[in-house]
DRENFI-717443 format. One line per 3 residues: number of its first residue (from 1); their letters; for each residue x negated, y, z negated of C-alpha. Coordinates in Angstrom, 3 decimals. Last residue first. Example, Ala and Ser with C-alpha at 12.3 -4.5 7.8 and 13.67 -1.06 7.14 Angstrom:
2
2 = sa = -13.670:-1.060:-7.140; -12.300:-4.500:-7.800
***
This chain:
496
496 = xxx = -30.393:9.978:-6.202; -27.457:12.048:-6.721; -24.430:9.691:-6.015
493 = xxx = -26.101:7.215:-8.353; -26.407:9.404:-11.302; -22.380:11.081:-10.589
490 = xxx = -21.332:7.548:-10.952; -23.294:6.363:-13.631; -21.648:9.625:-15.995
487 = xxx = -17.912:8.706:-14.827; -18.709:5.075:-15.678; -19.463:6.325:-19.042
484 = xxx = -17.000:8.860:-19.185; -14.186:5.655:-18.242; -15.835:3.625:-20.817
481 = xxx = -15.601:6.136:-23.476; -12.028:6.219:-22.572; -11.388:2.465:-22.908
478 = xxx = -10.947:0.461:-19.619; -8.291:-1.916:-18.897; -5.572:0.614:-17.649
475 = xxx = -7.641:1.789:-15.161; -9.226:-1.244:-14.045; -6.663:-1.547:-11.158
472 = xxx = -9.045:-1.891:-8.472; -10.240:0.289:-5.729; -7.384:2.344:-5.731
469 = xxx = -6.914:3.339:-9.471; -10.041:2.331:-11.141; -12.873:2.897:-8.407
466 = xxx = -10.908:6.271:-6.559; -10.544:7.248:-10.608; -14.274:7.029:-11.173
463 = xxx = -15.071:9.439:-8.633; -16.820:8.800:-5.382; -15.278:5.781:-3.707
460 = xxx = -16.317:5.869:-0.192; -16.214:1.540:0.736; -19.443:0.800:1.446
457 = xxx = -21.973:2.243:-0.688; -19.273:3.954:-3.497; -17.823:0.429:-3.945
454 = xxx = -20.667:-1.542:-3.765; -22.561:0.808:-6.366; -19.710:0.236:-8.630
451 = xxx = -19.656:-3.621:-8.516; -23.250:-3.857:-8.956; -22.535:-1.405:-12.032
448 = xxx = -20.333:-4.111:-13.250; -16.573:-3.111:-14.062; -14.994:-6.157:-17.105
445 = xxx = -15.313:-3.048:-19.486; -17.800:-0.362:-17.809; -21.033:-2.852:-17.353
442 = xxx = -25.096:-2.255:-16.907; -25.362:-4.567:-15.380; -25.350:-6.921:-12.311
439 = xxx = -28.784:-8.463:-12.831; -27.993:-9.007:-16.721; -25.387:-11.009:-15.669
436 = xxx = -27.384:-13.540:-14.401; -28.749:-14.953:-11.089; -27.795:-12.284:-8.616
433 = xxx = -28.770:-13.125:-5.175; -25.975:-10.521:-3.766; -22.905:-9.608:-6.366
430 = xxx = -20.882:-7.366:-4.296; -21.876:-8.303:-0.773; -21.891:-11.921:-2.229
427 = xxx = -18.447:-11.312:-2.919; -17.678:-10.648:0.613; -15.564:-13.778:0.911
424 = xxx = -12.645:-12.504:-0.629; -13.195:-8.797:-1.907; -10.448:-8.037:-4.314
421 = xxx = -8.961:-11.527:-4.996; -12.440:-12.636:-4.996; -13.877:-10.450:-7.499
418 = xxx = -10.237:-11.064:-9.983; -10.617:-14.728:-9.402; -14.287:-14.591:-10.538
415 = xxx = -14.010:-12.376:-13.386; -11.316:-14.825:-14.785; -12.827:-18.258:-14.757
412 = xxx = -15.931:-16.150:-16.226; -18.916:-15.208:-14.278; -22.611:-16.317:-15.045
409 = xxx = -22.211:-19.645:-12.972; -22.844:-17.174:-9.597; -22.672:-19.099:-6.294
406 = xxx = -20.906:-22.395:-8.063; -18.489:-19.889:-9.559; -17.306:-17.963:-6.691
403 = xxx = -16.787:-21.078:-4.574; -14.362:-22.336:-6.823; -12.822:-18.865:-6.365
400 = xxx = -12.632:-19.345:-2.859; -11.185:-22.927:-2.850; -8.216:-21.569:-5.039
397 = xxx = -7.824:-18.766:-2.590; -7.628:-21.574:0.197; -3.853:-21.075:0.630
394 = xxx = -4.094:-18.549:3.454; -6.667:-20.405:5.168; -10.371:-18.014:5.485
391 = xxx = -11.732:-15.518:6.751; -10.734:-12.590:4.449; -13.021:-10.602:3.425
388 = xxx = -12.933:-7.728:5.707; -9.341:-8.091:7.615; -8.571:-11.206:10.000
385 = xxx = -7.375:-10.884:13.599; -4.387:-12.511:15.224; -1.476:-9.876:15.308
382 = xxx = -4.364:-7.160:15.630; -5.408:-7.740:19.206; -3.221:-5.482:21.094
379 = xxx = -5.141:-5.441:25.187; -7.883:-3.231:25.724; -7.020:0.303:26.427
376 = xxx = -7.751:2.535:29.625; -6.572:5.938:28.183; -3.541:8.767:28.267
373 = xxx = -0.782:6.516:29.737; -1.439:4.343:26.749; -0.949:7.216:23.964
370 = xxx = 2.726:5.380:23.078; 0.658:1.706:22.723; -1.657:3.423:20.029
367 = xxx = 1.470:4.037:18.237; 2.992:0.643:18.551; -0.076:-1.136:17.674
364 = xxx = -0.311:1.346:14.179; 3.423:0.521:13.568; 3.006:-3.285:13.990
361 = xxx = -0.263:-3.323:11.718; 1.671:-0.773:9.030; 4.956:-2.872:8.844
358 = xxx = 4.524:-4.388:5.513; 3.111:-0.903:3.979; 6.316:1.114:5.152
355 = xxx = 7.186:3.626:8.032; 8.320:7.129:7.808; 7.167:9.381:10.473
352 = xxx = 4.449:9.269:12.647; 3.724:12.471:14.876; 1.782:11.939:18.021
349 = xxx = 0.118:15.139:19.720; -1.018:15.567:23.175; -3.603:18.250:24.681
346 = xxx = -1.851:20.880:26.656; -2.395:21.719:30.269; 1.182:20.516:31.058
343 = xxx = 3.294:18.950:27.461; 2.834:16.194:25.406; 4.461:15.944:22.133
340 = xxx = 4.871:12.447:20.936; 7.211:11.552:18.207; 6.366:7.907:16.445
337 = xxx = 9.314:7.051:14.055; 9.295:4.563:11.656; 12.218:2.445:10.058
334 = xxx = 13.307:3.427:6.019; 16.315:4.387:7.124; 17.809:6.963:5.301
331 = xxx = 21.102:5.765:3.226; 18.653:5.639:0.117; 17.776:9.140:0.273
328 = xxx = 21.544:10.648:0.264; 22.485:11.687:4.141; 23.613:14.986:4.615
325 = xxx = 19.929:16.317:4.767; 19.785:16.949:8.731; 21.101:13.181:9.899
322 = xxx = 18.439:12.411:12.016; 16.110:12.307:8.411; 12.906:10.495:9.259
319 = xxx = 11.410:9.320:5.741; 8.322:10.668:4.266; 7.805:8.770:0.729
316 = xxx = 6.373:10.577:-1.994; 4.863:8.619:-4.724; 4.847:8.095:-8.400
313 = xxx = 2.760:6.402:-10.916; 3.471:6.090:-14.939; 0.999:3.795:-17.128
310 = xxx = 1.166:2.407:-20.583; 4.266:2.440:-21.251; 5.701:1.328:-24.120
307 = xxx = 6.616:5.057:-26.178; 9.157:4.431:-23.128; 10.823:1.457:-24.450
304 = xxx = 11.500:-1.858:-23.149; 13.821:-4.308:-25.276; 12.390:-7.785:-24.780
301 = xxx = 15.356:-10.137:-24.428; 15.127:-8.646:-20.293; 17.861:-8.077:-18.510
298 = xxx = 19.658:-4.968:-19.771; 16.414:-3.814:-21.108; 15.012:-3.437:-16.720
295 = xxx = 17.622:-1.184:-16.249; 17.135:0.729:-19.702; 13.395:1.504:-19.069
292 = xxx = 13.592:2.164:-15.055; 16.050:5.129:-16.481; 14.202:6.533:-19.219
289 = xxx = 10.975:6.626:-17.149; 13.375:8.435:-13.942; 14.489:11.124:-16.678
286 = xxx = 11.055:11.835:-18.384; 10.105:12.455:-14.886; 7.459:9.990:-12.496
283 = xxx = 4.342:12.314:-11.146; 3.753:14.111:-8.027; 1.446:16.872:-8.791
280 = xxx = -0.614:17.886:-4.922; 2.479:17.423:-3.189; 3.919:20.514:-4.777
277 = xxx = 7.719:20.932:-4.408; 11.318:19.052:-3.713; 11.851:15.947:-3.768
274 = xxx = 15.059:13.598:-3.395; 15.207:10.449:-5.665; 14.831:6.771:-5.398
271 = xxx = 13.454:4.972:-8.327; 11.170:2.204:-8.409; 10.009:0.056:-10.325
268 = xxx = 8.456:-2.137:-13.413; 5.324:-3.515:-13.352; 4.540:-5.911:-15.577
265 = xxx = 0.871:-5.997:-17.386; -1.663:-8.450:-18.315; -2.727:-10.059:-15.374
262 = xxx = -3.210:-6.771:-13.079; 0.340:-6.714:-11.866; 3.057:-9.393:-13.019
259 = xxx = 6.486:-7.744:-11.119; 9.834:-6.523:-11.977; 11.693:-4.969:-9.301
256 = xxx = 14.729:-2.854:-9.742; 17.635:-3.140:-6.963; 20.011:0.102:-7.182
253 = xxx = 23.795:-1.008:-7.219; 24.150:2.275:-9.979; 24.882:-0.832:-12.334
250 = xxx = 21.002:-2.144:-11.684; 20.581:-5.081:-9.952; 17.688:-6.738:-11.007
247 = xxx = 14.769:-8.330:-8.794; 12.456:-10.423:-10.770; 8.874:-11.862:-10.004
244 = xxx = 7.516:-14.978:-10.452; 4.290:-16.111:-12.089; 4.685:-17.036:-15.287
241 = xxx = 3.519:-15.502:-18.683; 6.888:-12.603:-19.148; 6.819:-9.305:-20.374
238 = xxx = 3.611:-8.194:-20.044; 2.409:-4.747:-21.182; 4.086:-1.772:-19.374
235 = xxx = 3.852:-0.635:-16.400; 6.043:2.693:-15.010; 7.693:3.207:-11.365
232 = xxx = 8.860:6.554:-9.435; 9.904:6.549:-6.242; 10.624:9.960:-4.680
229 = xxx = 12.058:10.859:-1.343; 10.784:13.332:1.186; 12.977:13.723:4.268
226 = xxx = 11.233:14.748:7.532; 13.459:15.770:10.720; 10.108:18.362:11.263
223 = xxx = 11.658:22.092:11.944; 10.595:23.879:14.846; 7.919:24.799:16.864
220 = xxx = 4.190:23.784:16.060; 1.452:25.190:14.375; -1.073:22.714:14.539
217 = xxx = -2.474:23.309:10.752; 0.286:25.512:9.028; 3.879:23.663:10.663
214 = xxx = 2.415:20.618:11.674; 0.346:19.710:8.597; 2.910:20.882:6.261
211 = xxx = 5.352:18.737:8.301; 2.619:15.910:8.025; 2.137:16.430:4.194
208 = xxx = 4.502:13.389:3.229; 2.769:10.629:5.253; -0.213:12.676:7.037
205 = xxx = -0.126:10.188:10.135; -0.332:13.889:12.525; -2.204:11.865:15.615
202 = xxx = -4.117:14.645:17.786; -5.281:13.189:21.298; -8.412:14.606:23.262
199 = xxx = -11.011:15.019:20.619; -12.623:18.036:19.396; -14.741:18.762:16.388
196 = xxx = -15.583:21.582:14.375; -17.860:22.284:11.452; -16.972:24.251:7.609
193 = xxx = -18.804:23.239:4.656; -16.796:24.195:1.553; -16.075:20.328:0.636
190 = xxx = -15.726:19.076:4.210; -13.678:21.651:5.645; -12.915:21.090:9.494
187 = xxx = -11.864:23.315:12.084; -10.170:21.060:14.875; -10.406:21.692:18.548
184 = xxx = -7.705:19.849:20.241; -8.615:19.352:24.413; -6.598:21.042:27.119
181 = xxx = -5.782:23.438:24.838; -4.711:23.617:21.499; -6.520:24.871:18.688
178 = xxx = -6.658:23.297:15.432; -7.417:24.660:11.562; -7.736:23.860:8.292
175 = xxx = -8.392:20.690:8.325; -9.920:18.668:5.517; -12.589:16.569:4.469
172 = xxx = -12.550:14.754:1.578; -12.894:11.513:3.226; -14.398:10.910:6.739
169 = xxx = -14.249:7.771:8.672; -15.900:7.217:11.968; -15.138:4.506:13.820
166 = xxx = -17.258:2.107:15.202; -15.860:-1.264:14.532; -17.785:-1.282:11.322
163 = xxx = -15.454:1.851:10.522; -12.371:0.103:11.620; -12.881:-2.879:9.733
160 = xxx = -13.730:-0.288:6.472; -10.856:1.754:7.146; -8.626:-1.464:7.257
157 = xxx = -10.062:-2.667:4.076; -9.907:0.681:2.579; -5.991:0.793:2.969
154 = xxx = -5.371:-2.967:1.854; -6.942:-1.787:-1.185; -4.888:0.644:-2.212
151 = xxx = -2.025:-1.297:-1.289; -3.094:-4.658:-3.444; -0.062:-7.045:-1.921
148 = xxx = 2.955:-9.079:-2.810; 4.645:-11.024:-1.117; 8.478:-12.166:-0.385
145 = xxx = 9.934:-15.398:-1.599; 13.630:-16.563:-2.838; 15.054:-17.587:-6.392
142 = xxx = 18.557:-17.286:-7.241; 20.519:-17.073:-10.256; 22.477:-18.802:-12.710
139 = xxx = 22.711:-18.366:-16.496; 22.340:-14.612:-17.385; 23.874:-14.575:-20.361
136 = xxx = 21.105:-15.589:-22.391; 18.947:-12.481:-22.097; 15.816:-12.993:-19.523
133 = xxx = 12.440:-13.929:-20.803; 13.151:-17.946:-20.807; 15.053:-17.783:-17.372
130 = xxx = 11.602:-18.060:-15.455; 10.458:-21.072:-16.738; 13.813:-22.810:-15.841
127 = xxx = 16.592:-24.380:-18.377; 18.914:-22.136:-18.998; 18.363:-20.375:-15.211
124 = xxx = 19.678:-22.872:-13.735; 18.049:-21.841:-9.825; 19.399:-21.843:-6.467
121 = xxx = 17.159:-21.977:-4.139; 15.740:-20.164:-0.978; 13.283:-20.524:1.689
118 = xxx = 9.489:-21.411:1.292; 6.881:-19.288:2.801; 4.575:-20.532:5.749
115 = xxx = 6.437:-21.150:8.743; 9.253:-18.427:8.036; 11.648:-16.982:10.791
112 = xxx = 12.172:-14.303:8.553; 15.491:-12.998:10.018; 16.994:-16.422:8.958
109 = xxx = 15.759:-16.299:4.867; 17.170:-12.894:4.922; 20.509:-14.396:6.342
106 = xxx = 20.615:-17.129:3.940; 19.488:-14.443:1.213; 22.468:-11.948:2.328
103 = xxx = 24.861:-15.142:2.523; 23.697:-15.944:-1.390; 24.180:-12.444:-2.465
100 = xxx = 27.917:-11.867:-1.009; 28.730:-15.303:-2.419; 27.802:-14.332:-5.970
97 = xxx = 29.686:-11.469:-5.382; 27.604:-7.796:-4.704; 29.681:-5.077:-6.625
94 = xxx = 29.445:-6.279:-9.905; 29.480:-10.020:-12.153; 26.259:-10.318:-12.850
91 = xxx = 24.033:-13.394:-10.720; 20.079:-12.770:-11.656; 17.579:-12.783:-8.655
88 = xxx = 14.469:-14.208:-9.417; 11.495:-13.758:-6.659; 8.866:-16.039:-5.916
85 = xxx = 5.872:-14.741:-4.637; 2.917:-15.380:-1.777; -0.119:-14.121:-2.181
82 = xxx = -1.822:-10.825:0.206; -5.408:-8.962:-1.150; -6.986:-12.405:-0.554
79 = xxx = -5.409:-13.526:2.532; -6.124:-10.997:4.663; -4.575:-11.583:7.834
76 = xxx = -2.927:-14.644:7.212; -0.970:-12.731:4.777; -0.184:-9.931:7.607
73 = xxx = 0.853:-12.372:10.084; 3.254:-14.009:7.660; 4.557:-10.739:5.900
70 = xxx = 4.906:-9.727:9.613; 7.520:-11.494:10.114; 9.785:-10.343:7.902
67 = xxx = 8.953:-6.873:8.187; 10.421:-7.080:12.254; 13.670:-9.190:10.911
64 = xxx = 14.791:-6.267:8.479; 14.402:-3.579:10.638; 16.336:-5.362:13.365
61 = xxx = 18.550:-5.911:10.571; 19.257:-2.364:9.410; 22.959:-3.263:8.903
58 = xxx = 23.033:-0.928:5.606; 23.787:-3.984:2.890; 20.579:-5.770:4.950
55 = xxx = 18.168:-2.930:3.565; 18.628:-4.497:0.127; 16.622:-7.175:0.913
52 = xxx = 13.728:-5.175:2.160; 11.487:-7.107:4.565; 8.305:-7.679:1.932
49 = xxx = 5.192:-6.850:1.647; 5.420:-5.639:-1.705; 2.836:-3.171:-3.793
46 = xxx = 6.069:-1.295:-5.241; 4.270:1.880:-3.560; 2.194:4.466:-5.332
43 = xxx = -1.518:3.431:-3.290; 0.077:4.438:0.424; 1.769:7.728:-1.604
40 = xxx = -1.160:9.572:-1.883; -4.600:8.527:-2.515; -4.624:5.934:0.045
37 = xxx = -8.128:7.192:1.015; -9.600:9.724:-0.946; -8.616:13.817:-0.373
34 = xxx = -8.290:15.519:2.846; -8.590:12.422:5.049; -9.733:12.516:8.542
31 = xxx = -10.702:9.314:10.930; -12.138:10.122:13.637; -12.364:7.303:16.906
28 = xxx = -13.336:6.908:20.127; -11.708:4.263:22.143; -11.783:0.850:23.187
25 = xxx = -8.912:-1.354:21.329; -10.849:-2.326:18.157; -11.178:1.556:17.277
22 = xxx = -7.442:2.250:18.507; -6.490:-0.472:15.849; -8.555:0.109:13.177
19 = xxx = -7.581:4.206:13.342; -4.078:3.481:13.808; -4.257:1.067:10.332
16 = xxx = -6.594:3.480:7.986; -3.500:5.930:9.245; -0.734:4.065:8.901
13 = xxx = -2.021:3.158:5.473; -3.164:6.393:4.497; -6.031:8.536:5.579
10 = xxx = -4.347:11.033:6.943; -5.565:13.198:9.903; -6.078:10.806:13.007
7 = xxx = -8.585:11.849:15.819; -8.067:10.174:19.081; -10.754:9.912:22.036
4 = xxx = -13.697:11.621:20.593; -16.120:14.210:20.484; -14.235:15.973:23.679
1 = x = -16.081:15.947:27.238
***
C-alpha cells in the first residue's frame, strides 16, 4: 500500500489549494515544496481577485464569467485576507472609445452575476476624491469593483486548513527523483537528508518549474505546451490617501494597475514579457521599472521616478501555449489546463498548467474531480467553506477589529487592523492572554516576537524574509538592523 493517496510537488497556490481540497475530500495527502510556500510566482502577482477586464477584448468570456464569480465565493471565504475595491478607469482618447469601455464594464458587470459587490458608475472626475491625484485632463471616467487579496498569505492559509485537515505539508524539501510503476516512488531531499515516499497519484502543480519537473524529475516524453511570461511590478511611497484603485491604459493598449498596498505604499504593475532563463533569479529589468514608471507619470500629477522605488518584485507565470510560441504572451490565455497521463500498469500523473489566484478553489476542485475514477471521494465542499480565520460576514472586518481592541487595549487602532486583516479571528492564537505589550515583546518595528513565534509554530516560516515578504509585508517597514535582529531571534527560537 503507497504512503499516500496524491502527492503534490509545488507549494503554490494551486498547489496549497489541491492539497486542501483532496485532504477535505477523503484522501491521503503530501504536500512538497522545494523552497517556502508561495515563494515563487503565487506571492509576485498583482494581488487581485479579479475576472480580468482586459481578457474580454480576446473573447475569453467563459473565462471571464468563471473568475467573476468566484471573487464572491472566495471573499466569503476568507474574508479578512479578501476586501472589496473600487477601481478608476480614466477615459483618453485611444484605441478603446469611451463607448467601447463602458459596454466592456456593462458586460463585465453581467458575467459577474454580483450579490455582494456594487456595479458600475460613471464618475466626474473634477470633483471626486479619486480625481484629485490624477492630471487635470482626465475629467471623466469610470469606477467599477474587483478585489483585492494578500496572495502570500492566501497560500499558507490553505496549507494550513489542509494541514489541520490531515495533510502533510513539507517545505524545503525537494525531489530529485521518481520512479514509475504501479505506484510513484519519490526520492526526496529535505535539506541534504535524503528518504522516499510513494503515493499512488503524482500532481506536477510546480507553476513555472513543472516542465523542469517533468522533463528531469518524472522524465516524461515530449515537450510541455508551457509558455513562461514575466510580470514585473515596483512600489513606491503613496500616491494617493483614499481607497480606490486605478486602472490606466497605457499607449501600448497595456492596462496598468495602481493599487494602496501595505498603508503607506502604491503598487504599481505589471508588465508582460516573454522569459527566458534561471527560475531561481527572477527579478523586474531596468527596462520594465522605466516603463511601469512613465505609464503610471502620464496619469498621475506626481511624477514617478525610479530612484522612487522602494521595492521591485517579479514573477513567472506558466501559461499553456497550443499555439507553439507564435502567439505573443498576452494573446495566451490565461485559462488552466489539467493534463492527465494515465497509462496500463503505470501510476497516473496530472499536470496543471496556467491558472490564476482568483480561480485557484475552482481549479483545485476540478483537478481532484479528473483523479475521480482513481478513488472513492466525498462530494466538492470548498464553494461553501471558510479559510483559517475567517468565520465571520464578509463586511464584519470593522466588527473584528473592534473586537481586537477590547481583547488586547495595548494595541494601536493600526496594529489591530493590520493583526486581524492577516489572521482574522485567530488573533488570540497570535497574541493569547496577553495583557500588555511587554508580554508580546521583544519587537522588530511594528513585528512582535509573539507574532514571530506564531508564524514559524504554525505556519513554516523559517527565515526572516518568508515572515516579511509572504507572511506579511513588513519588509519595506523594517530598518536593516531590524531585519538582522529579527534574523538573529529567528535562528534562537528555531534552535531551542
Amino acid at each position: 500500500m503507497a504512503d499516500y493517496d496524491l502527492a503534490i510537488i509545488g507549494g503554490g497556490i494551486n498547489g496549497a489549494g489541491i492539497a486542501r481540497d483532496a485532504v477535505g475530500r477523503g484522501l491521503r495527502v503530501l504536500l512538497l515544496e522545494q523552497n517556502d510556500l508561495g515563494s515563487g510566482t503565487s506571492s509576485a502577482s498583482t494581488k487581485l481577485i479579479h475576472g480580468g477586464l482586459r481578457y474580454l477584448e480576446h473573447g475569453a468570456f467563459r473565462m471571464v464569467r468563471e473568475a467573476l464569480i468566484e471573487r464572491e465565493v472566495l471573499l466569503r471565504m476568507a474574508p479578512h485576507l479578501i476586501r472589496p475595491l473600487r477601481f478608476v478607469l480614466p477615459v483618453i482618447p485611444g484605441p478603446r472609445s469611451p463607448i467601447m469601455l463602458r459596454l466592456g464594464l456593462l458586460l463585465y458587470d453581467f458575467l459577474g452575476a454580483r450579490k455582494i459587490l456594487p456595479g458600475t458608475r460613471g464618475v466626474d472626475l473634477t470633483h471626486y476624491v479619486a480625481g484629485q491625484p490624477l492630471l487635470r485632463k482626465f475629467r471623466y471616467g469610470y469606477e467599477y469593483s474587483d478585489c483585492w487579496s494578500d496572495d502570500s498569505r492566501l497560500v499558507v492559509l490553505n496549507a494550513l486548513d489542509a494541514a489541520e485537515r490531515g495533510a502533510e505539508i513539507r517545505t524545503r524539501t525537494r525531489v530529485t527523483r521518481a520512479e514509475r510503476e504501479d505506484v510513484w516512488k519519490l526520492i526526496l531531499n529535505a535539506q541534504g537528508r535524503r528518504y522516499a515516499v510513494t503515493a499512488r497519484v503524482l500532481v506536477n502543480a510546480a507553476g513555472p518549474w513543472a516542465g523542469i519537473v517533468a522533463e528531469t524529475v518524472l522524465r516524461m516524453e515530449g515537450r510541455p505546451p508551457l509558455r513562461l511570461a514575466k510580470g514585473s511590478h515596483i512600489v513606491v511611497r503613496k500616491l494617493f490617501d483614499h481607497d480606490r484603485g486605478y486602472i490606466f491604459q497605457n499607449d501600448d493598449k497595456r492596462m496598468i494597475f495602481a493599487l494602496p498596498f501595505a498603508e503607506d505604499f502604491t503598487l504599481i504593475g505589471t508588465t508582460d514579457e516573454n522569459f527566458t532563463g534561471s527560475l531561481d533569479s527572477v527579478a523586474p529589468s531596468g527596462e520594465e521599472v522605466i516603463y511601469l514608471c512613465r505609464a503610471v507619470s502620464g496619469f498621475f500629477r506626481e511624477r514617478v521616478d525610479a530612484d522612487q522605488v522602494v521595492w521591485a518584485f517579479a514573477g513567472v507565470r506558466a501559461l499553456y501555449d497550443a499555439s507553439g510560441g507564435k502567439d505573443v504572451p498576452e494573446d495566451i490565455t490565461r485559462d488552466y489546463r489539467l493534463v492527465l497521463d494515465e497509462r496500463h500498469g503505470a501510476a497516473p500523473v496530472l499536470t496543471v498548467y496556467g491558472g490564476k489566484i482568483t480561480t485557484h478553489r475552482r481549479l483545485s476542485e476540478d483537478a481532484v474531480g479528473k483523479l475521480s475514477h482513481f478513488f472513492q471521494l466525498r462530494a466538492p465542499w470548498t464553494a461553501v467553506s471558510r479559510l483559517s480565520g475567517g468565520d465571520f460576514l464578509w463586511d464584519a472586518i470593522e466588527a473584528r477589529v473592534a473586537q481586537t481592541l477590547r481583547a488586547w487595549p495595548f494595541l494601536g487602532e493600526a496594529e489591530a487592523w493590520r493583526l486581524t486583516r492577516a489572521y482574522g479571528t485567530r488573533v488570540d492564537r497570535v497574541l493569547g492572554e496577553a495583557t500588555q505589550r511587554s508580554d508580546i515583546a521583544p519587537f522588530f518595528g511594528p513585528l512582535s516576537a509573539a507574532e514571530v513565534r506564531y508564524l514559524m509554530m504554525h505556519e513554516w516560516a523559517r527565515t526572516a524574509d518568508d515572515v516579511l515578504w509572504r507572511r506579511t509585508k513588513l519588509g519595506l517597514k523594517l530598518s536593516t538592523t531590524e531585519k538582522n535582529a529579527l534574523a538573529q531571534f529567528m535562528a534562537g527560537a528555531a534552535s531551542n
